[in-house]
N, C-alpha and C positions, 0 to 999 in steps of 0.2 A: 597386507594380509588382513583379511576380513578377523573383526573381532570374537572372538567364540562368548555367547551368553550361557549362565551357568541357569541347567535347566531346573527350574521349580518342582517339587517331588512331592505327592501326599500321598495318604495311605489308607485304603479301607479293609474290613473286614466282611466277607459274606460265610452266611452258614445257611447249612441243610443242617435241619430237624428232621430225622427219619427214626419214626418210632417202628421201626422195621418192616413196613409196609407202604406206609405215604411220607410224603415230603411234604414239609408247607411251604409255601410259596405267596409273595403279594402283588396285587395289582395297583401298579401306582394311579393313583388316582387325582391329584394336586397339578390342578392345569399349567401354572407355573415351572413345577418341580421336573427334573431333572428324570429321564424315562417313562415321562406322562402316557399314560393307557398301556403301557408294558406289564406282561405277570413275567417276572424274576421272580430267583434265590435272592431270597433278603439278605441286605447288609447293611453297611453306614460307615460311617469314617471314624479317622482314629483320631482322639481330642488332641492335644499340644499335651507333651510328656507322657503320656498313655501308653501303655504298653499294649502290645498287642493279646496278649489275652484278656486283659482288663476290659478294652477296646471289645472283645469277642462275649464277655460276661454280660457287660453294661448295655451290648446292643439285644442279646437276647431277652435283657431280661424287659427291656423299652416295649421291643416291638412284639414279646409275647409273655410278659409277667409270669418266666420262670428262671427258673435257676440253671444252669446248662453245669451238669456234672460231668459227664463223662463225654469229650470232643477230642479228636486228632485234626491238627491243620496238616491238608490233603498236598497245598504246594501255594504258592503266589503266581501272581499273571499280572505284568507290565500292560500298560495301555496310555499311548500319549490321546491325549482328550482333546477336542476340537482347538480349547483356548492354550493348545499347547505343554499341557502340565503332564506331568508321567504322574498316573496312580495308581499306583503297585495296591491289587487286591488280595489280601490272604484269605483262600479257601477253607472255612473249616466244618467237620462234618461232625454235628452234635448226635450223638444214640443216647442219651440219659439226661432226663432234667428233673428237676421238683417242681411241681407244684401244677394248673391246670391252664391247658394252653387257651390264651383271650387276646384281645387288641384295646389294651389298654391308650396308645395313642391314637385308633379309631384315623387315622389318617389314609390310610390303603385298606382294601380287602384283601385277608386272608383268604387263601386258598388251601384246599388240601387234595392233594395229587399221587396216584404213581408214578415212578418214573416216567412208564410209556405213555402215560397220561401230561406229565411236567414238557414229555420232549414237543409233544403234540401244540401247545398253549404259548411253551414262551420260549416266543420268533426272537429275542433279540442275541446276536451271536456270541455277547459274553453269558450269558445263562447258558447257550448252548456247550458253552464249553466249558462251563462247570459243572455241568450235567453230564456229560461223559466222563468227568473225572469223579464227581460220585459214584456213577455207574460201574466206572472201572474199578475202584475202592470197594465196593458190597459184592463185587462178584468173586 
């Protein structure tokens, strides 16, 4: 009997910013990095002990120096990734922050999109499918 390997699990968090008209969105831009020339719904992963709102606080406030007040996580979405690892994404959709939206790590461009505008941009089929599940959420 073939031996069963116990599968490696991590976990990220993405959000939609929707100030109730557009979404922002970033273009990865880091030749190296991980969905190089893709516009996604920004996220990041979740440190070691981090909970996942913490994990959702800590990334908004990285990749756009505000405060995310008022968020509902929409649902999670499993994905084994090329090198084999399951990483479970939790969805969350932020309507309320403090403070004025920037790119303080200057690493991707920010985008700022409609939906029908976000469907159009970003071809990769996990944005896509978090992008219906905002869409189905606002409507």
């Amino acid at each position: 009997m073939a031996e069963r390997k116990e599968q490696t699990k991590k976990h990220g968090v993405i959000f939609a910013l929707w100030d109730g008209n557009k979404i922002q969105l970033e273009k990865r831009n880091k030749p190296t990095g991980k969905f190089f020339g893709y516009i996604l719904v920004p996220g990041g992963g979740v440190d070691q002990g981090e909970t996942l709102e913490k994990a959702l606080l800590r990334e908004v406030r990285e990749e756009y120096k505000v405060k995310a007040l008022t968020y509902k996580k929409l649902g999670n979405y499993p994905n084994i990734e090329d090198d084999g690892i399951l990483n479970v994404r939790h969805l969350y959709l932020v309507t309320k922050w403090k403070g004025t939206l920037s790119n303080p790590e200057g690493v991707n461009d920010h985008i700022e999109a409609t939906l029908e505008e976000a469907f159009e941009i970003c071809k990769h089929p996990l944005s896509q499918i978090f992008l219906r599940q905002i869409q189905k959420e606002l409507s």
